[in-house]
ZATINU-61412 format. One record per residue: residue number from 1; chain; x, y, z of N, C-alpha, C, O, CB in turn. Coordinates in Angstrom, 3 decimals. Glycine has a CB too. Layout:
BEGIN
SITE_seq_mol_neast_nnorth_nup_caeast_canorth_caup_ceast_cnorth_cup_oeast_onorth_oup_cbeast_cbnorth_cbup
SITE_NUM_A_X_Y_Z_X_Y_Z_X_Y_Z_X_Y_Z_X_Y_Z
...
This chain:
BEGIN
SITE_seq_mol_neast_nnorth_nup_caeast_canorth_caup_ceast_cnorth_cup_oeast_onorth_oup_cbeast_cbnorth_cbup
SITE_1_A_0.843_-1.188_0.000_0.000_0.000_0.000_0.884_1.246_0.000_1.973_1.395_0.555_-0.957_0.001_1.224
SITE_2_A_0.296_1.970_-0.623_1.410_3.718_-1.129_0.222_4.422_-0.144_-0.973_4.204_-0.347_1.474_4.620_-3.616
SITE_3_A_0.784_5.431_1.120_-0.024_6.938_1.317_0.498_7.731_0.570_1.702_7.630_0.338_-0.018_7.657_2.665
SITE_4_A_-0.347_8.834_-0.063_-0.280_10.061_-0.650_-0.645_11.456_-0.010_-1.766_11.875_0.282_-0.979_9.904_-1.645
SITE_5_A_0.300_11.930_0.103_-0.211_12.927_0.910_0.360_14.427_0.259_1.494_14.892_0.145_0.274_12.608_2.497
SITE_6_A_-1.253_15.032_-0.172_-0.132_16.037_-0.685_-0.664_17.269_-0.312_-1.881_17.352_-0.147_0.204_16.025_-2.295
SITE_7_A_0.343_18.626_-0.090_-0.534_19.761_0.244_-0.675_20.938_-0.173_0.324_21.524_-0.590_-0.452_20.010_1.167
SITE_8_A_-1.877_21.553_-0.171_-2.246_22.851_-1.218_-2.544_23.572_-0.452_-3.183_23.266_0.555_-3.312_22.851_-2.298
SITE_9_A_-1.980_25.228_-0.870_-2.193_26.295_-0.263_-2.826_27.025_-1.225_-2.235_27.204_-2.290_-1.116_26.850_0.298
SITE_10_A_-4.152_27.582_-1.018_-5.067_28.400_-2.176_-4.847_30.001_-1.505_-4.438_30.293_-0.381_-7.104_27.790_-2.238
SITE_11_A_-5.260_30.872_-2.586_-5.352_32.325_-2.502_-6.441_32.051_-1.136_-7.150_31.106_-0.790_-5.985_33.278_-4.131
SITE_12_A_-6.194_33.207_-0.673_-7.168_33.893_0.250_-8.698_33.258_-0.247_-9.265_32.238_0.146_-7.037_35.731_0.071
SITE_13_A_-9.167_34.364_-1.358_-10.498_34.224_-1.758_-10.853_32.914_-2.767_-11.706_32.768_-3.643_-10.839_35.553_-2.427
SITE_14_A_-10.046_32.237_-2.357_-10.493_30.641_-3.637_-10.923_29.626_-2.862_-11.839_28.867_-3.179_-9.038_29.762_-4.648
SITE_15_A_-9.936_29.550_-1.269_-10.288_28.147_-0.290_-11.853_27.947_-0.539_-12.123_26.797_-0.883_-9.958_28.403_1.641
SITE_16_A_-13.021_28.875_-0.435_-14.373_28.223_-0.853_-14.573_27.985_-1.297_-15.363_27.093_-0.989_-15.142_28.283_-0.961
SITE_17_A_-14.389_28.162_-2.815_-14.208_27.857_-4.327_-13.494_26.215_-4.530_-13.804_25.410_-5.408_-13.081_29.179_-5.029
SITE_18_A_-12.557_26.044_-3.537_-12.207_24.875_-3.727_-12.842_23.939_-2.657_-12.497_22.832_-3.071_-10.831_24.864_-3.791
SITE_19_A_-13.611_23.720_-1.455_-13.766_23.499_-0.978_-15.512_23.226_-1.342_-16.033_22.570_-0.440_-13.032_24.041_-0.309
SITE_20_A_-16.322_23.538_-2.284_-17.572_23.488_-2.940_-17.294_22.473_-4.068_-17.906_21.426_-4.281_-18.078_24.936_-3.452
SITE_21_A_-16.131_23.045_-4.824_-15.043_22.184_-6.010_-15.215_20.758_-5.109_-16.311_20.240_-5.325_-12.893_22.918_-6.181
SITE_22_A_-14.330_19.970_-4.096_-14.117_19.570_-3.750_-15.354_18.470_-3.259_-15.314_17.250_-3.422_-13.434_20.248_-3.394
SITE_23_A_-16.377_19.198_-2.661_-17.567_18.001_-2.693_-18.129_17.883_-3.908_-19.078_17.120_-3.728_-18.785_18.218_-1.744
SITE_24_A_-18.100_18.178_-4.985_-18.590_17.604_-6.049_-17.788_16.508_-7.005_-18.307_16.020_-8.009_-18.942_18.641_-6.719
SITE_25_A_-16.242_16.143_-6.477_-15.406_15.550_-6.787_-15.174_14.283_-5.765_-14.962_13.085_-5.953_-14.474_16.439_-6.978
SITE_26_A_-15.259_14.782_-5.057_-14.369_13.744_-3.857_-14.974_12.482_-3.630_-14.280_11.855_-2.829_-14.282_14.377_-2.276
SITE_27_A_-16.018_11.810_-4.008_-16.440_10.625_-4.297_-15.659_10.074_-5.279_-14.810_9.198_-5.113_-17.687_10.622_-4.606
SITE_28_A_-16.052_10.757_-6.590_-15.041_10.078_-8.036_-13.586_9.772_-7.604_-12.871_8.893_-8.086_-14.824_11.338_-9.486
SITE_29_A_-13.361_10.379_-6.912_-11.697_10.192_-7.085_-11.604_8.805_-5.813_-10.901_7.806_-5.961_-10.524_12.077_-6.537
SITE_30_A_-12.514_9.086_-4.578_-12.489_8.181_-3.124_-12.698_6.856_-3.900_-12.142_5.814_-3.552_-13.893_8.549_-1.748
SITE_31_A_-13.624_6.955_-5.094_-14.352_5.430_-5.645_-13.286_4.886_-6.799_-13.415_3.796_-7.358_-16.192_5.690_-6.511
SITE_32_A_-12.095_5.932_-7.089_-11.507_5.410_-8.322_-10.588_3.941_-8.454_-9.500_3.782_-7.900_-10.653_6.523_-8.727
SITE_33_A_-11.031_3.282_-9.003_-9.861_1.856_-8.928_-8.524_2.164_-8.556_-7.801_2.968_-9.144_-9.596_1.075_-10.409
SITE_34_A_-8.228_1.498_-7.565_-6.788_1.280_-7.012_-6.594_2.005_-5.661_-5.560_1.748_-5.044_-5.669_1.835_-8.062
SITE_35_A_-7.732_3.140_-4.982_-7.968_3.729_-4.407_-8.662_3.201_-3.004_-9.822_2.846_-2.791_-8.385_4.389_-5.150
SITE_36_A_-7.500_3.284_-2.116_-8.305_2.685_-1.024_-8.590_3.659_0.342_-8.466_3.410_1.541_-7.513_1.359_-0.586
SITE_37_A_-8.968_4.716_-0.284_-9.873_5.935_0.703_-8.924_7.096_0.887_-7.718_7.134_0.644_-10.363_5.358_2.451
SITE_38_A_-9.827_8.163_1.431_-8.929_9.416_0.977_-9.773_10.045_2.027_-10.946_9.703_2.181_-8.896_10.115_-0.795
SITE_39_A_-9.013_11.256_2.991_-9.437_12.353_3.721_-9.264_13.601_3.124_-8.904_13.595_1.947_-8.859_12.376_4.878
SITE_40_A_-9.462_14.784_3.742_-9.130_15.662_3.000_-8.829_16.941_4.688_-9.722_17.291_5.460_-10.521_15.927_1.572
SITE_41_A_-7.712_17.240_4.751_-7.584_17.942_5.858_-7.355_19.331_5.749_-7.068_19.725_4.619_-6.697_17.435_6.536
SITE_42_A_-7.432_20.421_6.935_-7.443_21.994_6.731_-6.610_22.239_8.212_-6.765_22.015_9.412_-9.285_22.845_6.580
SITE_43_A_-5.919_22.670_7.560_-4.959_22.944_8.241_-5.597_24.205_9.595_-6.526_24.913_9.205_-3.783_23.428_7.088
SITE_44_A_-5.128_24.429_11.008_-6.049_25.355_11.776_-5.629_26.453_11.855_-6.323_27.465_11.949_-6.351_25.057_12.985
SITE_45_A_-3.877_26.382_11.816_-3.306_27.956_11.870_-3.862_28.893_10.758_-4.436_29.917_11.129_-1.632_27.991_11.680
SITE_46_A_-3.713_28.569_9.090_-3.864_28.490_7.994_-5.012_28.071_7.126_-4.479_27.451_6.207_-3.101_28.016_7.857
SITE_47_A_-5.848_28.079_7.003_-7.278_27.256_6.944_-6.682_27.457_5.543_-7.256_26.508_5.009_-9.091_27.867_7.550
SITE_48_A_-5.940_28.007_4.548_-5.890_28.714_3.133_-5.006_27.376_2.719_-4.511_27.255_1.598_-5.066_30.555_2.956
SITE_49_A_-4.883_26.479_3.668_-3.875_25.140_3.574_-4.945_23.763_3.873_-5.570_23.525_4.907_-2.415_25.242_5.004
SITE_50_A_-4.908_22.966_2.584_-5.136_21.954_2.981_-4.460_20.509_2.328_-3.763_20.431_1.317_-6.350_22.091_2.970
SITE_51_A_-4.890_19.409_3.224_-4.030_18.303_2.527_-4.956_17.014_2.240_-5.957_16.677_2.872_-2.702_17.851_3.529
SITE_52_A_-4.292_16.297_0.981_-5.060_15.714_0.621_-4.225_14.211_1.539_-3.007_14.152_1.710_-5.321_15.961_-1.035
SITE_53_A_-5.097_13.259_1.959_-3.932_11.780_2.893_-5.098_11.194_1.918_-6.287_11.495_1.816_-3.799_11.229_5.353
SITE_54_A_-4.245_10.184_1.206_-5.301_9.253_0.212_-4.164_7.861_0.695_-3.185_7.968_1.435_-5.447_9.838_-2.089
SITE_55_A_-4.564_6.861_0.156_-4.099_5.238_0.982_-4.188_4.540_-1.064_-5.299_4.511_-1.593_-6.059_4.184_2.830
SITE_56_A_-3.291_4.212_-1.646_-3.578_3.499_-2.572_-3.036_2.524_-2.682_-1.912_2.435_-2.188_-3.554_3.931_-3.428
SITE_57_A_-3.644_1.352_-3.405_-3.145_-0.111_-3.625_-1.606_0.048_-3.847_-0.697_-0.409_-3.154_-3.904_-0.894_-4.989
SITE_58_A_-1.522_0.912_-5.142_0.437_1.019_-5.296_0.878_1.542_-6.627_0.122_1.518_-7.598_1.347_-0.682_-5.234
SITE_59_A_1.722_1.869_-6.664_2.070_3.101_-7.442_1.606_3.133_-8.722_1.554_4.181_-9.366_3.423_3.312_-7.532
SITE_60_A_1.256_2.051_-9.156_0.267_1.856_-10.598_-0.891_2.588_-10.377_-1.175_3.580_-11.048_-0.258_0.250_-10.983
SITE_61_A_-1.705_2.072_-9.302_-3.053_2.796_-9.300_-2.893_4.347_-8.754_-3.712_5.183_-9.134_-4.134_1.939_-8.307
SITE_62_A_-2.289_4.557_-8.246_-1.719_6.322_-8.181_-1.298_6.923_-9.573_-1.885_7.925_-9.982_-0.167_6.522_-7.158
SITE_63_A_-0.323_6.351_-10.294_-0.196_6.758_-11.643_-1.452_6.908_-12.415_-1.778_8.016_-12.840_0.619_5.863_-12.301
SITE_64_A_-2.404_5.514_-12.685_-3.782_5.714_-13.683_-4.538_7.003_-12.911_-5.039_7.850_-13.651_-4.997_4.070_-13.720
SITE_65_A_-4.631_7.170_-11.617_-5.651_8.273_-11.414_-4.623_9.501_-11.786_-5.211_10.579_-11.704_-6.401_8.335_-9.707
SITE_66_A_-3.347_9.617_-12.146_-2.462_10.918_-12.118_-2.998_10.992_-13.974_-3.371_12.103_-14.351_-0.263_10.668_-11.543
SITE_67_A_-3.010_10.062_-14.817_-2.729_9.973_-15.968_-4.811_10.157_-15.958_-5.082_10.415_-17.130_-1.567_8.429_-16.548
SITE_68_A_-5.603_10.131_-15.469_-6.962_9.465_-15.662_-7.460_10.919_-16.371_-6.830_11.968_-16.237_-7.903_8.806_-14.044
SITE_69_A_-8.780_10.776_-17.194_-9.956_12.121_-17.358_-10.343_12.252_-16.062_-11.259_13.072_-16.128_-11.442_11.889_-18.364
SITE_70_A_-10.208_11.955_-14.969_-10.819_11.978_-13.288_-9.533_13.422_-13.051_-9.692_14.632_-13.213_-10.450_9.865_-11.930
SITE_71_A_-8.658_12.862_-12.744_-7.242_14.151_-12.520_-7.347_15.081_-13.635_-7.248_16.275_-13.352_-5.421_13.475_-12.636
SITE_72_A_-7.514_14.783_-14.746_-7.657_15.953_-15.877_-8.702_16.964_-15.884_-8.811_17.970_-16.585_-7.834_15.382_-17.145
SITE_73_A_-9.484_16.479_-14.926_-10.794_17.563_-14.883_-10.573_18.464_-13.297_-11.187_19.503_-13.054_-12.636_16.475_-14.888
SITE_74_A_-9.924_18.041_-12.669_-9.792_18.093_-11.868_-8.576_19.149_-11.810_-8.822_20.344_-11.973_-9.884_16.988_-11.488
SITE_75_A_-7.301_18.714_-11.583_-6.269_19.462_-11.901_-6.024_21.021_-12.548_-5.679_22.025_-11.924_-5.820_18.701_-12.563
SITE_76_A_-6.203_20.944_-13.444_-6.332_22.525_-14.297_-7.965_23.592_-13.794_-8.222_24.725_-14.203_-6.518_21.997_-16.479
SITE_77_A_-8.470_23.085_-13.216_-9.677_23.871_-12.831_-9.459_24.398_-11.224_-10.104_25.295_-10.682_-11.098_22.855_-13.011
SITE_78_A_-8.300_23.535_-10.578_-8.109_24.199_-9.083_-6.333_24.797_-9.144_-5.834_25.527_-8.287_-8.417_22.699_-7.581
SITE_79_A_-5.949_24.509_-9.804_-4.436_24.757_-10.026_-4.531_26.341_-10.136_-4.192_26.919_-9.103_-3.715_23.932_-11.505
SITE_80_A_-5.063_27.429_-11.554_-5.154_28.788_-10.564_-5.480_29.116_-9.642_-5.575_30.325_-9.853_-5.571_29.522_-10.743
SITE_81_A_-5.859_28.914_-8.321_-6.212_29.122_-6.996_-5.167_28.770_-6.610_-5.373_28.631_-5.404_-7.296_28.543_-6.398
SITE_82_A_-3.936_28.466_-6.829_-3.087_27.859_-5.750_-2.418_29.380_-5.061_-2.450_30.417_-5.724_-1.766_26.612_-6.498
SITE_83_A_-2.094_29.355_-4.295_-0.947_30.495_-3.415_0.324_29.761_-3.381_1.061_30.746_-3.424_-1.382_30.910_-1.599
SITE_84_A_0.751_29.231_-3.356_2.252_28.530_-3.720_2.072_27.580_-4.632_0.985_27.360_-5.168_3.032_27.810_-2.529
SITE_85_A_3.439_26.773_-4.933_3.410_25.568_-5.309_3.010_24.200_-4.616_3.513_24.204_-3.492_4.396_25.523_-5.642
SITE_86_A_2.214_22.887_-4.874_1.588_22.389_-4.102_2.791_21.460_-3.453_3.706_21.666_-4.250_0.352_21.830_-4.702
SITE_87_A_3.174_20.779_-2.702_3.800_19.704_-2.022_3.317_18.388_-1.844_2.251_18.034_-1.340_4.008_20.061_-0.950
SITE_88_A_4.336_17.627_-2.372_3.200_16.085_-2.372_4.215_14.876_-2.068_5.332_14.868_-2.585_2.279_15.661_-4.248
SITE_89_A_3.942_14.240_-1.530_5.200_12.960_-0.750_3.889_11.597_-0.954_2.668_11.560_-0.809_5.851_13.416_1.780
SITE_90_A_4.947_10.613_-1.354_4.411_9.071_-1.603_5.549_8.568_-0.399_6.753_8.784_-0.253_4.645_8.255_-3.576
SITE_91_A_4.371_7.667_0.499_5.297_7.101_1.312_4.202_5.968_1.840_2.971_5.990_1.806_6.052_8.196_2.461
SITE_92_A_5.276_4.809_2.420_4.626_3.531_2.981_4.742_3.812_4.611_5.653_4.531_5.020_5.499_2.000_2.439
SITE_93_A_3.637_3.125_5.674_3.768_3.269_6.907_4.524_2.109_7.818_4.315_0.897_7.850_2.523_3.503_7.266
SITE_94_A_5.392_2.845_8.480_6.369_2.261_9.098_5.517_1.786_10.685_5.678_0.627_11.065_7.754_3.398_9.152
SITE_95_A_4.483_2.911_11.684_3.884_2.354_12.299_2.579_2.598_12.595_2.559_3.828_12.636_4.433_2.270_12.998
SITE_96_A_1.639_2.274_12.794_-0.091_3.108_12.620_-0.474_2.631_14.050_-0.697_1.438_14.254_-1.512_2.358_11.080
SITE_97_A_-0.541_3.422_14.895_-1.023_3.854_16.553_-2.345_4.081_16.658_-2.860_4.216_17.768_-0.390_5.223_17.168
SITE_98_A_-3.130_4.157_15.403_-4.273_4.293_15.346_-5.391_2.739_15.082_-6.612_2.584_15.075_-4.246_5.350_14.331
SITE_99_A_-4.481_2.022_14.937_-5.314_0.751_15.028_-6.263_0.505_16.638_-6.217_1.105_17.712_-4.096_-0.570_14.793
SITE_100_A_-6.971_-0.512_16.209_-8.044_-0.749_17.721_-7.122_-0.908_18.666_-5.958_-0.978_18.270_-9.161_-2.202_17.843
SITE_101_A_-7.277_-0.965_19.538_-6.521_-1.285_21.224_-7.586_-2.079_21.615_-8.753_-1.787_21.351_-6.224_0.182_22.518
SITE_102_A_-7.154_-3.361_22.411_-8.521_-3.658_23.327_-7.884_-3.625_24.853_-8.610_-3.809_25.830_-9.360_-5.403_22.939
């Protein structure tokens, strides 16, 4: 399994714009083959920051959704809103503390 985690900082006046953007998408992409669930976080200092933590099967199915009409519609319609350049890291988990406890 690959996490993806990547993070976007929008203009001031776009975070709503992307964040309206964003529920009309975020199924297609949560449901896309190879895709095994996705959050979407906001940062508290910064709310103009958020990150995407998605969980995928493995670097194939991260590539088809990078290469897909799903990312192509997607991509170029939130990309002017950005306030910086976005940041994005592929990485495997070494330990998850969040599993059940009994």
């Amino acid at each position: 399994m690959l996490i993806r985690i990547v993070q976007l900082h929008f203009q001031e006046d776009k975070i709503d714009d992307f964040l309206a953007f964003f529920d009309t998408v975020k199924d297609k992409v949560n449901s896309f083959p190879g895709c095994l669930g996705m959050k979407l976080l906001r940062d508290l200092d910064t709310p103009t920051i958020v990150m995407t933590y998605s969980h995928w099967k493995n670097e194939v199915a991260l590539e088809n959704y990078r290469k897909s009409e799903t990312f192509g519609q997607i991509w170029p319609k939130i990309k002017p809103w950005f306030a910086e350049k976005p940041q994005a890291w592929s990485v495997t988990e070494h330990f998850n503390g969040f599993e059940i406890k009994d």
